[in-house]
TORGU-776324 format. One record per atom (N, C-alpha, C, CB): x, y, z; residue in three letters. Coordinates in steps of 0.1 Angstrom, whole numbers, padded with zeros to 4 digits. Atoms other than C-alpha are relative to their C-alpha. Glycine has a CB too. Example, Ala and Ser with C-alpha at 12.3 -4.5 7.8 and 13.67 -1.06 7.14 Angstrom:
// residues 2
<site c1="0009" c2="-0012" c3="0000" res="ALA"/>
<site c1="0123" c2="-0045" c3="0078" res="ALA"/>
<site c1="0009" c2="0012" c3="0000" res="ALA"/>
<site c1="-0010" c2="0000" c3="0012" res="ALA"/>
<site c1="-0009" c2="-0011" c3="0000" res="SER"/>
<site c1="0137" c2="-0011" c3="0071" res="SER"/>
<site c1="-0008" c2="0011" c3="0008" res="SER"/>
<site c1="0004" c2="0005" c3="-0014" res="SER"/>
//
This chain:
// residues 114
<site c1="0010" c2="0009" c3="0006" res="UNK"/>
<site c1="0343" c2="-0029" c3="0058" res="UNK"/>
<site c1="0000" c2="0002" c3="-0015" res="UNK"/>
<site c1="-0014" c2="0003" c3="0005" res="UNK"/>
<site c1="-0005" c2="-0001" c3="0014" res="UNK"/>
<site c1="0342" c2="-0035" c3="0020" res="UNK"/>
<site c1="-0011" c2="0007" c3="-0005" res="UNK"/>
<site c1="0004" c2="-0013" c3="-0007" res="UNK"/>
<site c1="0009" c2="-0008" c3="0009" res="UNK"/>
<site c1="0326" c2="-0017" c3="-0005" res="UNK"/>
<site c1="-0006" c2="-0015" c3="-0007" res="UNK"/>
<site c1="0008" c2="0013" c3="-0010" res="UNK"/>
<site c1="0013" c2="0007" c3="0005" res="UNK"/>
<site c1="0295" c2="-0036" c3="-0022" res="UNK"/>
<site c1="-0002" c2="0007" c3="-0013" res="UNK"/>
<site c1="-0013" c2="0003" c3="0010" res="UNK"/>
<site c1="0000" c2="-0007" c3="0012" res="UNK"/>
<site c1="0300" c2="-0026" c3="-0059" res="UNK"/>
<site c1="-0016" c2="-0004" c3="-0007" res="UNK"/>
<site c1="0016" c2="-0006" c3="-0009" res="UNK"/>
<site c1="0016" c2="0000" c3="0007" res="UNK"/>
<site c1="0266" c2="-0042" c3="-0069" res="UNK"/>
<site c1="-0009" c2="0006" c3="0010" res="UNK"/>
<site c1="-0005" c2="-0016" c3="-0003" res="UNK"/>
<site c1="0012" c2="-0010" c3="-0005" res="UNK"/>
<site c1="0249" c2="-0023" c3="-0044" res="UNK"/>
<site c1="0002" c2="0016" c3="-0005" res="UNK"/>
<site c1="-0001" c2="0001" c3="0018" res="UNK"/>
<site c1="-0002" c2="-0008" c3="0008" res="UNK"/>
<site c1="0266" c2="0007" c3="-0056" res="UNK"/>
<site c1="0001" c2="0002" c3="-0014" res="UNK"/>
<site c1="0006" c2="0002" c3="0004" res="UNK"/>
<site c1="0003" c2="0000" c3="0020" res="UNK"/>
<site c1="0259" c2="0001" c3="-0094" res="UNK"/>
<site c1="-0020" c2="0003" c3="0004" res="UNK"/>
<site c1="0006" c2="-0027" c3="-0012" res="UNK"/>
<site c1="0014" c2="-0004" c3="0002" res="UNK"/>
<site c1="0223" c2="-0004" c3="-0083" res="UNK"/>
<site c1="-0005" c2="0015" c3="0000" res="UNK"/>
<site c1="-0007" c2="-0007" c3="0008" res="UNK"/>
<site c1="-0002" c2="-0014" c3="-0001" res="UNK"/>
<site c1="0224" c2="0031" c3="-0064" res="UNK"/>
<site c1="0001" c2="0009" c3="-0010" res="UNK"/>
<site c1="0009" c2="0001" c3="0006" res="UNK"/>
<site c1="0000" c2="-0006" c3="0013" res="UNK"/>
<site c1="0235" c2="0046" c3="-0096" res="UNK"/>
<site c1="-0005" c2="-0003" c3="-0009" res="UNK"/>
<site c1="0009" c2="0000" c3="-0003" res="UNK"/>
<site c1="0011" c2="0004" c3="0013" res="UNK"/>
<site c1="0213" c2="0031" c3="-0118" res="UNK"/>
<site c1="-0013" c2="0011" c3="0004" res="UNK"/>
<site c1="-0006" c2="-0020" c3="0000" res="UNK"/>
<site c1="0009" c2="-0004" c3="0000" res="UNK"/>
<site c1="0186" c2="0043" c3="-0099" res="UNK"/>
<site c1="-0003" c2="0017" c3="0003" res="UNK"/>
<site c1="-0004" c2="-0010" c3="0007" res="UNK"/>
<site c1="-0004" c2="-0013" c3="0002" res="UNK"/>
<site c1="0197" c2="0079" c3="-0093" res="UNK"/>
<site c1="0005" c2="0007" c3="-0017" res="UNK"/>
<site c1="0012" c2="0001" c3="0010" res="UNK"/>
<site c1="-0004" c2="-0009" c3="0014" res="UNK"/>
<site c1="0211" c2="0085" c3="-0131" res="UNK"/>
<site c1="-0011" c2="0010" c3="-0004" res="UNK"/>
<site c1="0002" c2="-0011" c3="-0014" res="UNK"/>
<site c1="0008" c2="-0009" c3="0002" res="UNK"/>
<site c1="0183" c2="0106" c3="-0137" res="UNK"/>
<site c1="-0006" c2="0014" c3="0005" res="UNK"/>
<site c1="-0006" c2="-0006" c3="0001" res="UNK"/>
<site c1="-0001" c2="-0017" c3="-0011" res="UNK"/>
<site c1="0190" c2="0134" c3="-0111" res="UNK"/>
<site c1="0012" c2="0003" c3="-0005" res="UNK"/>
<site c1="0000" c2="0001" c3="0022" res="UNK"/>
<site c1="-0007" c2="-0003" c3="0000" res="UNK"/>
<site c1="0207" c2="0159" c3="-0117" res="UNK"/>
<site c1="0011" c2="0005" c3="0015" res="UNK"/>
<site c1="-0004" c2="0006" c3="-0009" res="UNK"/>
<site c1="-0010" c2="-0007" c3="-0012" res="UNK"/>
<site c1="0236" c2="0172" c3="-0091" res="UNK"/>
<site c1="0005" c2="-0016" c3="0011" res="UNK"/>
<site c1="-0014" c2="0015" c3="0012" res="UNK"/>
<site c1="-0008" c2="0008" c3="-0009" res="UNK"/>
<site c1="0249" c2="0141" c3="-0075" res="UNK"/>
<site c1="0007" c2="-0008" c3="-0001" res="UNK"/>
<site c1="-0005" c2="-0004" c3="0006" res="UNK"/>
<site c1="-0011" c2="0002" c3="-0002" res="UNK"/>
<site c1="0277" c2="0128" c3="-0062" res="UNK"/>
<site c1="0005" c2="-0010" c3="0009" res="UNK"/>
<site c1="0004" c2="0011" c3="0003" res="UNK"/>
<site c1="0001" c2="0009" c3="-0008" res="UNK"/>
<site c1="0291" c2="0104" c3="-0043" res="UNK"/>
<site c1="0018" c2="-0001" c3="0011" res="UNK"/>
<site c1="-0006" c2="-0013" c3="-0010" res="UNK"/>
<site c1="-0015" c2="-0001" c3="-0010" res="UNK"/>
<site c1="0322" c2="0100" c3="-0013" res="UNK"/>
<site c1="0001" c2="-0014" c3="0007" res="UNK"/>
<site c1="-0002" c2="0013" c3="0015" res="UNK"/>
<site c1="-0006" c2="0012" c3="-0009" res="UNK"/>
<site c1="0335" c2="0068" c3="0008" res="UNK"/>
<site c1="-0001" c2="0009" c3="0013" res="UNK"/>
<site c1="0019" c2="-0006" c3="-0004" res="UNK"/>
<site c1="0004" c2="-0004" c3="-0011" res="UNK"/>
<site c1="0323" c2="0075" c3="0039" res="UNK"/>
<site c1="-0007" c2="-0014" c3="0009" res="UNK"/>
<site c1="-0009" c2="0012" c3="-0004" res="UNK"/>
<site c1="0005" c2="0010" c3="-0012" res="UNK"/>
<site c1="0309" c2="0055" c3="0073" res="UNK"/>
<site c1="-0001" c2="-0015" c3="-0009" res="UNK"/>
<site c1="-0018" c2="0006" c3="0008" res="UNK"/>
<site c1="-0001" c2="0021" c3="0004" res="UNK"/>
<site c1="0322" c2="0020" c3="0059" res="UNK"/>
<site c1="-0003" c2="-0002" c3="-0011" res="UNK"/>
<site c1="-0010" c2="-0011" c3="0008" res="UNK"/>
<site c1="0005" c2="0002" c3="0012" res="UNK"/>
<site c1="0307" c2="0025" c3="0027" res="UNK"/>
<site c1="0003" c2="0012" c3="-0011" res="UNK"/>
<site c1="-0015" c2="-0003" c3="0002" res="UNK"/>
<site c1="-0001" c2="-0008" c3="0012" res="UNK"/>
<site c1="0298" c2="0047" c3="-0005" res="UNK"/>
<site c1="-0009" c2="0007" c3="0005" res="UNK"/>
<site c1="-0001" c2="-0007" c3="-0013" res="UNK"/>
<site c1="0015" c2="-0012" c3="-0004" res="UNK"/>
<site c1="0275" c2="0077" c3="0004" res="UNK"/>
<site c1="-0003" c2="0006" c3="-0013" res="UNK"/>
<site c1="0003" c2="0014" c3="0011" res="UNK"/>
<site c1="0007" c2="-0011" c3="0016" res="UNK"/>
<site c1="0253" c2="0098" c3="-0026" res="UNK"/>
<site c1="-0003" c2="0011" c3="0004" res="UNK"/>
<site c1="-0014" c2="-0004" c3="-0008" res="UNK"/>
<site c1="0003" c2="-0008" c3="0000" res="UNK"/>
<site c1="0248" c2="0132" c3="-0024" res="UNK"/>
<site c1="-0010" c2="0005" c3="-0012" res="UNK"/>
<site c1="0009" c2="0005" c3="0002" res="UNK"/>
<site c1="0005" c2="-0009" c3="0008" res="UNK"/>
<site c1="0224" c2="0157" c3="-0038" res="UNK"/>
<site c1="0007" c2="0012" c3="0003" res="UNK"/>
<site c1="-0015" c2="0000" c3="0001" res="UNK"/>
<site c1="0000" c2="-0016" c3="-0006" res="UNK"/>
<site c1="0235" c2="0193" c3="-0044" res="UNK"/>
<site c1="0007" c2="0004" c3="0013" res="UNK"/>
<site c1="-0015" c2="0005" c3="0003" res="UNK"/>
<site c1="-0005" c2="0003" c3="-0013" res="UNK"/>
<site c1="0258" c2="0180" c3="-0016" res="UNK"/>
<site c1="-0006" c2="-0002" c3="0013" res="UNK"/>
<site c1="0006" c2="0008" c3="0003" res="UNK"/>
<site c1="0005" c2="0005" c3="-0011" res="UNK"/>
<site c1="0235" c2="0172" c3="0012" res="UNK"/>
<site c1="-0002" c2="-0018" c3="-0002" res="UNK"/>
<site c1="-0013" c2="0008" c3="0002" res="UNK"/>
<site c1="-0001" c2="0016" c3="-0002" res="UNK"/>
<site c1="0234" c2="0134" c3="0022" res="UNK"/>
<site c1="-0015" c2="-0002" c3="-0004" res="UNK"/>
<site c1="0005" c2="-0007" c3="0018" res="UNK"/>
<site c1="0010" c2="0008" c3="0005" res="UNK"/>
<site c1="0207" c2="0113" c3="0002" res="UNK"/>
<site c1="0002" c2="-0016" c3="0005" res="UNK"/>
<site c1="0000" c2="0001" c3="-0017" res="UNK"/>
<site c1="-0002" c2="0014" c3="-0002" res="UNK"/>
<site c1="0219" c2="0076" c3="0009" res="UNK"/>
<site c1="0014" c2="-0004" c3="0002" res="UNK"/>
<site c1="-0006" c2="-0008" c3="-0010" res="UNK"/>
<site c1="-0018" c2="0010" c3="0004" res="UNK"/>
<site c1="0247" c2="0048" c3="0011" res="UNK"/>
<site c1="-0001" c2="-0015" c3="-0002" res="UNK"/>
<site c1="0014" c2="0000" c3="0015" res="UNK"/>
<site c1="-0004" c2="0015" c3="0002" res="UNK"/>
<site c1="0254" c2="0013" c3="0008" res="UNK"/>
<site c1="0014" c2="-0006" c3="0005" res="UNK"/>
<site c1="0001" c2="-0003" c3="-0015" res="UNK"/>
<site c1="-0014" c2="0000" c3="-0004" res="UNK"/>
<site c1="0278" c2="-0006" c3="0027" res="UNK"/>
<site c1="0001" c2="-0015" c3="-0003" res="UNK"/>
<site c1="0004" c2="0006" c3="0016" res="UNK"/>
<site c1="-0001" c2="0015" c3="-0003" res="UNK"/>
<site c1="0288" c2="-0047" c3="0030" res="UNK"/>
<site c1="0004" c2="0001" c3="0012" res="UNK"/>
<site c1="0009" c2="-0010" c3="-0008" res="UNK"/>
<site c1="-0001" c2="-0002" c3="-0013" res="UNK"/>
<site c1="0285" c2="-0051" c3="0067" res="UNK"/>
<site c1="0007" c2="-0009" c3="0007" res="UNK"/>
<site c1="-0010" c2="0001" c3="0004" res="UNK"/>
<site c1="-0011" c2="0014" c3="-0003" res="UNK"/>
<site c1="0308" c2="-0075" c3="0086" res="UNK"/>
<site c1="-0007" c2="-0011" c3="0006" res="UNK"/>
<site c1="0013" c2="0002" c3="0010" res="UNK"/>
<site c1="0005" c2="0012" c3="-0004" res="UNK"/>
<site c1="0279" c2="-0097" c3="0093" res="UNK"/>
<site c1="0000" c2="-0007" c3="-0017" res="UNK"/>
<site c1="-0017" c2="0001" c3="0010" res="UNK"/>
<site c1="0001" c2="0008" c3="0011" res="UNK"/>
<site c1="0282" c2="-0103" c3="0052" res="UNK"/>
<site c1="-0013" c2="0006" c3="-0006" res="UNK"/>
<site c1="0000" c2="-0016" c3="0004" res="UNK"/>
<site c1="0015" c2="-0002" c3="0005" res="UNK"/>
<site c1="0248" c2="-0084" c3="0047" res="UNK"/>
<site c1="0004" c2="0013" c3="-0011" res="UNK"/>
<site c1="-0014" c2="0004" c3="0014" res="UNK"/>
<site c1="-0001" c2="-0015" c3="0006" res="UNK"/>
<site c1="0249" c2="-0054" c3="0023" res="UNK"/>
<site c1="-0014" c2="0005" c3="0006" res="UNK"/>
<site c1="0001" c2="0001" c3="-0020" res="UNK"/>
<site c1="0011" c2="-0009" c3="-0003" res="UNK"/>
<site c1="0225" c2="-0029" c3="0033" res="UNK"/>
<site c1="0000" c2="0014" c3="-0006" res="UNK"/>
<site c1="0001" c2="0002" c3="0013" res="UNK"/>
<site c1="0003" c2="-0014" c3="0008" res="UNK"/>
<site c1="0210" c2="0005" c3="0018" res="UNK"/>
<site c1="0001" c2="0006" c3="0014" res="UNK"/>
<site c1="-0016" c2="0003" c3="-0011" res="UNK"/>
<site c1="0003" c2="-0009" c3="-0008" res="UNK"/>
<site c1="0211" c2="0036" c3="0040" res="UNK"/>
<site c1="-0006" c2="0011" c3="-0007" res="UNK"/>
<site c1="0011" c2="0003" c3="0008" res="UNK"/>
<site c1="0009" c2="-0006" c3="-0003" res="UNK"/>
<site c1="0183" c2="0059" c3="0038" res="UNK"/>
<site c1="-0002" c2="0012" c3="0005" res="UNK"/>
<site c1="-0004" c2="-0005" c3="0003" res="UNK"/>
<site c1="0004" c2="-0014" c3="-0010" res="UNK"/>
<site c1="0181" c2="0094" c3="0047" res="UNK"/>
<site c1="-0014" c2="0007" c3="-0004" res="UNK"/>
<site c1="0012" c2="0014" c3="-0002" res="UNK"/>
<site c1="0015" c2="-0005" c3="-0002" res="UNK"/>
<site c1="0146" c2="0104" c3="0051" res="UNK"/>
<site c1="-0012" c2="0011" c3="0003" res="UNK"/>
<site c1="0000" c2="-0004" c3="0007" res="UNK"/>
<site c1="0000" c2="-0013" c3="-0008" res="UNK"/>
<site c1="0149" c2="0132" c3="0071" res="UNK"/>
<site c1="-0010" c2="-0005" c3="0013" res="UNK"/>
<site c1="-0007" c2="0015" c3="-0010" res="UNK"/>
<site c1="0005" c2="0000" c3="-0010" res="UNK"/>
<site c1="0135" c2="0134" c3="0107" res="UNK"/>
<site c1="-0019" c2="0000" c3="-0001" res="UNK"/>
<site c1="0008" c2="0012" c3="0008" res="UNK"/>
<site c1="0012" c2="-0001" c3="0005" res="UNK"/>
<site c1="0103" c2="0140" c3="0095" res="UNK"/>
<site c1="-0008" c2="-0010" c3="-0002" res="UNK"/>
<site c1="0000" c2="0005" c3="-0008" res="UNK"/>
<site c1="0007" c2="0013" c3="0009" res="UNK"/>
<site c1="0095" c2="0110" c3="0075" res="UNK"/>
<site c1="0001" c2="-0014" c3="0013" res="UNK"/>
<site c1="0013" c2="-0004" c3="-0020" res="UNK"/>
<site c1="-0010" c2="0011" c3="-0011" res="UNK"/>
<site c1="0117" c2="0089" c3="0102" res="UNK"/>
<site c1="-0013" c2="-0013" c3="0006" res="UNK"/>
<site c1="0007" c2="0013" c3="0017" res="UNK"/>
<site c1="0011" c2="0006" c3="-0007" res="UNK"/>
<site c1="0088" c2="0074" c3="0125" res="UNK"/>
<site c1="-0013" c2="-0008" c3="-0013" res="UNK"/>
<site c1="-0008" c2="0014" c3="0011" res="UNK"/>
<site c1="0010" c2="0004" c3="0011" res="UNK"/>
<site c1="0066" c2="0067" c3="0091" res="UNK"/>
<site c1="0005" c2="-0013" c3="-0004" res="UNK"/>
<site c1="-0002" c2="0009" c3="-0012" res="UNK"/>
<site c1="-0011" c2="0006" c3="0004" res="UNK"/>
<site c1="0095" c2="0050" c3="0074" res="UNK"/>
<site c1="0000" c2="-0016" c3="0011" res="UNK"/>
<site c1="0013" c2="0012" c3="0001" res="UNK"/>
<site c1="-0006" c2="0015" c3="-0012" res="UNK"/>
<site c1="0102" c2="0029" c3="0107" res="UNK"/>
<site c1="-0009" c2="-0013" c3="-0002" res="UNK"/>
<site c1="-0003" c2="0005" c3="0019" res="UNK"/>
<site c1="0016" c2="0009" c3="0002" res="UNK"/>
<site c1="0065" c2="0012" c3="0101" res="UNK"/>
<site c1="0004" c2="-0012" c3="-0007" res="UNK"/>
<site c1="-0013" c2="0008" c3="-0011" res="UNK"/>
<site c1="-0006" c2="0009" c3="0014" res="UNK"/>
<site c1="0080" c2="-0006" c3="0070" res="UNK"/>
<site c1="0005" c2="-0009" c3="0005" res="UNK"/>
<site c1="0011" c2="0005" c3="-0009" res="UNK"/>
<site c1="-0009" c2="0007" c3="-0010" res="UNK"/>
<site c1="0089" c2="-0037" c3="0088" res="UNK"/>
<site c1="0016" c2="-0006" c3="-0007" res="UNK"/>
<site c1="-0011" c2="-0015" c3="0006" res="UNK"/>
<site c1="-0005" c2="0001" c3="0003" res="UNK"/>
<site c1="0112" c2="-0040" c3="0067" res="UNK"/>
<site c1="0016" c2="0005" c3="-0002" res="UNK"/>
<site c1="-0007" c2="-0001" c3="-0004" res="UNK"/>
<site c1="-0007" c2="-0013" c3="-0005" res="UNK"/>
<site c1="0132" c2="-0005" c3="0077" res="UNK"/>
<site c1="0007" c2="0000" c3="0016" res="UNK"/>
<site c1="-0011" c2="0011" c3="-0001" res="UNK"/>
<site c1="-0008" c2="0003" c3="-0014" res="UNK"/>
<site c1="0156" c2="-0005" c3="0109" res="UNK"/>
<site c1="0003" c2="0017" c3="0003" res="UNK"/>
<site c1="0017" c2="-0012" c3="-0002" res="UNK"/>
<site c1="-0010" c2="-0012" c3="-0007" res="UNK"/>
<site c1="0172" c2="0026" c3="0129" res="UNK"/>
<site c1="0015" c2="-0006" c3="-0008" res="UNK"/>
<site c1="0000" c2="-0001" c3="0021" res="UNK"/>
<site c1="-0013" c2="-0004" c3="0005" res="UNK"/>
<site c1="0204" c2="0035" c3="0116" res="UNK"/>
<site c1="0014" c2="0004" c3="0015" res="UNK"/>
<site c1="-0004" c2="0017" c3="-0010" res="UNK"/>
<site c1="-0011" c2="0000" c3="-0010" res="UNK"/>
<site c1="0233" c2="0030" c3="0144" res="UNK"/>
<site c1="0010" c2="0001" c3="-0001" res="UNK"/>
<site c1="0001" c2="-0006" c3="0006" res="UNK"/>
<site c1="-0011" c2="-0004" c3="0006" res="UNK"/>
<site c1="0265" c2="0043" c3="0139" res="UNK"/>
<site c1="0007" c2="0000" c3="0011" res="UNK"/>
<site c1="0001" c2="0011" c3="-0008" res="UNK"/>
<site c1="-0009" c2="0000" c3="-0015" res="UNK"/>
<site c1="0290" c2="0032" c3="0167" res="UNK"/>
<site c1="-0012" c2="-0002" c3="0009" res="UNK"/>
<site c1="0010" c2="0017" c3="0004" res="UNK"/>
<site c1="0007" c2="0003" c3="-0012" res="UNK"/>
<site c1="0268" c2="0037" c3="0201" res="UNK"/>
<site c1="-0009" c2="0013" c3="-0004" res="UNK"/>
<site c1="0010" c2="-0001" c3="0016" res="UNK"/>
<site c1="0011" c2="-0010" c3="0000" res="UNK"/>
<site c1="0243" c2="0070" c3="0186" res="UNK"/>
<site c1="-0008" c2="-0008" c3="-0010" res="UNK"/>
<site c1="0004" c2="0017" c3="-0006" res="UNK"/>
<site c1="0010" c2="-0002" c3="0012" res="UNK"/>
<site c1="0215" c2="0066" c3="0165" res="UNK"/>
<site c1="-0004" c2="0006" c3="-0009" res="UNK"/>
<site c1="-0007" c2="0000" c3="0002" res="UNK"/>
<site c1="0003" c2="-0012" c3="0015" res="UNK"/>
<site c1="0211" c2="0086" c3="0131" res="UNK"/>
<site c1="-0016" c2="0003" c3="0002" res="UNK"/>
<site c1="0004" c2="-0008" c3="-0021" res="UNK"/>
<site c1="0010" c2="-0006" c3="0000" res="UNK"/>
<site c1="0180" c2="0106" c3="0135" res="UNK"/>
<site c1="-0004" c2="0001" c3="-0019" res="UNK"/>
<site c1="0003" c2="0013" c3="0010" res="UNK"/>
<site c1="0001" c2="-0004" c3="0016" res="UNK"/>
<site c1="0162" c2="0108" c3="0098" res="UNK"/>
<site c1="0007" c2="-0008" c3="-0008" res="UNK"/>
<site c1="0005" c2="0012" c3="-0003" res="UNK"/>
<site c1="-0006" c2="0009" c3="0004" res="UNK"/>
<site c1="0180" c2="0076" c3="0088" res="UNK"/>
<site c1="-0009" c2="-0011" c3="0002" res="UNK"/>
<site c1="0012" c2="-0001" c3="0004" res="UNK"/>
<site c1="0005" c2="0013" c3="0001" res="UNK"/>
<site c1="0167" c2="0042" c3="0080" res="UNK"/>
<site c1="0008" c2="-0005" c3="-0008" res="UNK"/>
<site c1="-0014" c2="-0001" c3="-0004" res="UNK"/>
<site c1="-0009" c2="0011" c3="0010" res="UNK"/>
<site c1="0185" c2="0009" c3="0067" res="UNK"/>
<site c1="-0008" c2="-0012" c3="-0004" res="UNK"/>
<site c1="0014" c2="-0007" c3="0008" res="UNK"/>
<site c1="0006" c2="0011" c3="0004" res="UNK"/>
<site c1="0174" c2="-0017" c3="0046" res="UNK"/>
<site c1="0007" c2="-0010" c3="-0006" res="UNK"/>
<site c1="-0009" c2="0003" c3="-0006" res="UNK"/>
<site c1="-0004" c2="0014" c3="0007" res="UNK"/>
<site c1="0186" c2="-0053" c3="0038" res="UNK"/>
<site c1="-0001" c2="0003" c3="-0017" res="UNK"/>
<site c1="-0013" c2="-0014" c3="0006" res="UNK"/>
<site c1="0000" c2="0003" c3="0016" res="UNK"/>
<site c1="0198" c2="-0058" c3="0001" res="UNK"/>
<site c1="-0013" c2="-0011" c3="-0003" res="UNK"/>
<site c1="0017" c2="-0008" c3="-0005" res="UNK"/>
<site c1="0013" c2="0013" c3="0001" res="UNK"/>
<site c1="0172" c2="-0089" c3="0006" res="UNK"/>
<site c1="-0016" c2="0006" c3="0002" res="UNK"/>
<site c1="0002" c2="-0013" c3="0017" res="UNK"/>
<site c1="0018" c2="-0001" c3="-0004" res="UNK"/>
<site c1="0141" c2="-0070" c3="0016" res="UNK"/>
<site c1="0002" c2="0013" c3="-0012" res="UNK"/>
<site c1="-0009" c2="0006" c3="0022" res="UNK"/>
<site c1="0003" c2="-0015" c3="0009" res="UNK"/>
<site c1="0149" c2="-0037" c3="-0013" res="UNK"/>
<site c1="0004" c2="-0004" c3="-0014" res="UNK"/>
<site c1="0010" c2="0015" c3="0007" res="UNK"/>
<site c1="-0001" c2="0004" c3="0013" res="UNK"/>
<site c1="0142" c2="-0047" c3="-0050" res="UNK"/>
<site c1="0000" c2="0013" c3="-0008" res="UNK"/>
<site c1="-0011" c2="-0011" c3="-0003" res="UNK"/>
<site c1="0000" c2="-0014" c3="0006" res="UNK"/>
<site c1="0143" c2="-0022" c3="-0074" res="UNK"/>
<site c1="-0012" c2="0009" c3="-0001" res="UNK"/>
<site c1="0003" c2="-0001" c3="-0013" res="UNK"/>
<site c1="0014" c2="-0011" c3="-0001" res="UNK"/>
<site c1="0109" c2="-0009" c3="-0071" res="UNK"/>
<site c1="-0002" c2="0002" c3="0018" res="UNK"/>
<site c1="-0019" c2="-0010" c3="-0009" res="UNK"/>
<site c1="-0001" c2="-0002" c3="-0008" res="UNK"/>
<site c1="0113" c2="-0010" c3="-0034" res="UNK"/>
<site c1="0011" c2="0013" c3="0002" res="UNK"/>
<site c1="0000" c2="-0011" c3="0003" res="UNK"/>
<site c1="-0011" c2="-0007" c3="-0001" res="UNK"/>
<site c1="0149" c2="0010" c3="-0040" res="UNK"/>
<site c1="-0007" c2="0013" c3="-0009" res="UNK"/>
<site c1="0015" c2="-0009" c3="-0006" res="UNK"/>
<site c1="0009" c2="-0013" c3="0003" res="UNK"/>
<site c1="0124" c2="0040" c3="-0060" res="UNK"/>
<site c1="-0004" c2="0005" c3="0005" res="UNK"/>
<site c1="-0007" c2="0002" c3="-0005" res="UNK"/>
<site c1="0012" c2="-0006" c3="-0009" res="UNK"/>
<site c1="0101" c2="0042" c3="-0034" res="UNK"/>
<site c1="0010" c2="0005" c3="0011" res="UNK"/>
<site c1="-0013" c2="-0013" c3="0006" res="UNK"/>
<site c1="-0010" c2="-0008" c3="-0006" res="UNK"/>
<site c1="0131" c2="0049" c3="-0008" res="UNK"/>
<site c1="0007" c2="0009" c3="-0005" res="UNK"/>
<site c1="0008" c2="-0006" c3="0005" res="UNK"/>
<site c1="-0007" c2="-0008" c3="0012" res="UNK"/>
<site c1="0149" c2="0071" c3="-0034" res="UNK"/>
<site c1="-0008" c2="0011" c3="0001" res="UNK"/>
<site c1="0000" c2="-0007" c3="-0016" res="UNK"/>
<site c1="0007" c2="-0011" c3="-0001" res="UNK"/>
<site c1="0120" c2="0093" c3="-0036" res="UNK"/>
<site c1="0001" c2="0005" c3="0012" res="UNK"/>
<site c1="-0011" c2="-0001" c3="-0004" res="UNK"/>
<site c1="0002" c2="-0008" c3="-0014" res="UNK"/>
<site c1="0116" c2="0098" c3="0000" res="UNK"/>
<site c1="0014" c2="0011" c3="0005" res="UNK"/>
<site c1="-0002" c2="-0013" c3="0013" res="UNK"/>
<site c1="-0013" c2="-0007" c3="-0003" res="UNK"/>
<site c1="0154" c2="0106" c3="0002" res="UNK"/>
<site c1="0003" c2="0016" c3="-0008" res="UNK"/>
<site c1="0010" c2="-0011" c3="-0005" res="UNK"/>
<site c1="0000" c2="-0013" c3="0013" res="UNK"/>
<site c1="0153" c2="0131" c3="-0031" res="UNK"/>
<site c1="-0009" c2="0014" c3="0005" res="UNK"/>
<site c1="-0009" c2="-0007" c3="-0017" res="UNK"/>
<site c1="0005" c2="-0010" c3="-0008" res="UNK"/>
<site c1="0129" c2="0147" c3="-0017" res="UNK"/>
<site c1="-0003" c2="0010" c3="0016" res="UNK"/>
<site c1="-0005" c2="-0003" c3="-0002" res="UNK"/>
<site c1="-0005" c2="-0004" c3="-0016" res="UNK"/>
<site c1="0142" c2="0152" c3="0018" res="UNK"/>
<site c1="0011" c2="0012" c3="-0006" res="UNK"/>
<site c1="0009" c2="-0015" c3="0011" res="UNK"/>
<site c1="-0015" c2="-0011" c3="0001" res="UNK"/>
<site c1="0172" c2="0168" c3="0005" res="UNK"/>
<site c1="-0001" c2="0010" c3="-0014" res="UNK"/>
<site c1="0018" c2="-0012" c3="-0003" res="UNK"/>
<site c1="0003" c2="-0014" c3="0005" res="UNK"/>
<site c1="0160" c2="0188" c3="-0022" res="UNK"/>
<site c1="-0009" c2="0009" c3="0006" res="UNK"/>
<site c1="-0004" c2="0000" c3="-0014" res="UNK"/>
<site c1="0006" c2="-0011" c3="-0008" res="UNK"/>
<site c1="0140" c2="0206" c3="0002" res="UNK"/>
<site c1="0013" c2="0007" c3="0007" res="UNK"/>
<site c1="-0012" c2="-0007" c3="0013" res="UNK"/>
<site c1="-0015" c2="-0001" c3="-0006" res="UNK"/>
<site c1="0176" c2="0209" c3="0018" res="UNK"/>
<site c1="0009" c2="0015" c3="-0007" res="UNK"/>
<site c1="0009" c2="-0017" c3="-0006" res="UNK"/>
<site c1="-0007" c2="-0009" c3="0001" res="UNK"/>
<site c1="0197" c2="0244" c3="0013" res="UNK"/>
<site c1="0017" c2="-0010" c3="-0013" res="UNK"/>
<site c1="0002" c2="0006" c3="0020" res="UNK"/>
<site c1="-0009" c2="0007" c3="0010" res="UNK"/>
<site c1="0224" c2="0234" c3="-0017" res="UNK"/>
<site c1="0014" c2="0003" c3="0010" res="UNK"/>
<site c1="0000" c2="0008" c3="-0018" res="UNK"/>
<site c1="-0011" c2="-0002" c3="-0008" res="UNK"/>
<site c1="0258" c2="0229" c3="-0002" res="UNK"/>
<site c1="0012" c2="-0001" c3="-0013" res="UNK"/>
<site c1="0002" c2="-0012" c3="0013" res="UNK"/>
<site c1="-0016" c2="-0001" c3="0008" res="UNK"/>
<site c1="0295" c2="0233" c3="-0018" res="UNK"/>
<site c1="0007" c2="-0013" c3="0003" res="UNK"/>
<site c1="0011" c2="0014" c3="0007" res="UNK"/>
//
């Protein structure tokens, strides 16, 4: 599936301000790390949609879901636990902070990885 360079420009816009992260090609798309634990991704999907991915952590998960605007995260035939996806159409930039934080703060609670 292709990469989504303006979803990943936005991604990085709205992260430049943390320190420690990183980013890999991964599940179809572009993933972000903090401190190496998984914060998000962005992919272009082969229905044509770009979508954000959301890590939340298990915690937040069921809150998050509320957002009618938030989906489960399906990868092949499992479901990502602590994941949520959102339409490029429903996540504006003050929408893409308010998921940002939840993520930042999932994973800097998170053990630092190598």
């Amino acid at each position: 599936m292709p990469v989504n360079e303006t979803l990943n420009a936005r991604m990085r816009d709205a992260l430049a301000a943390h320190a420690g992260i990183s980013e890999k090609r991964m599940m179809g798309g572009l993933c972000f790390f903090l401190n190496g634990n998984m914060l998000c991704g962005a992919r272009q999907h082969q229905d044509g949609v770009g979508r954000f991915m959301f890590r939340v952590g298990k915690v937040n998960e069921s809150a998050a879901l509320k957002d009618p605007t938030a989906h489960a995260v399906i990868h092949g035939t499992r479901t990502l636990g602590g994941f949520v996806r959102v339409d490029e159409s429903d996540c504006d930039d003050d929408a893409l902070r308010r998921w940002l934080h939840l993520c930042v703060e999932h994973a800097a609670a998170l053990p630092k990885k190598d």
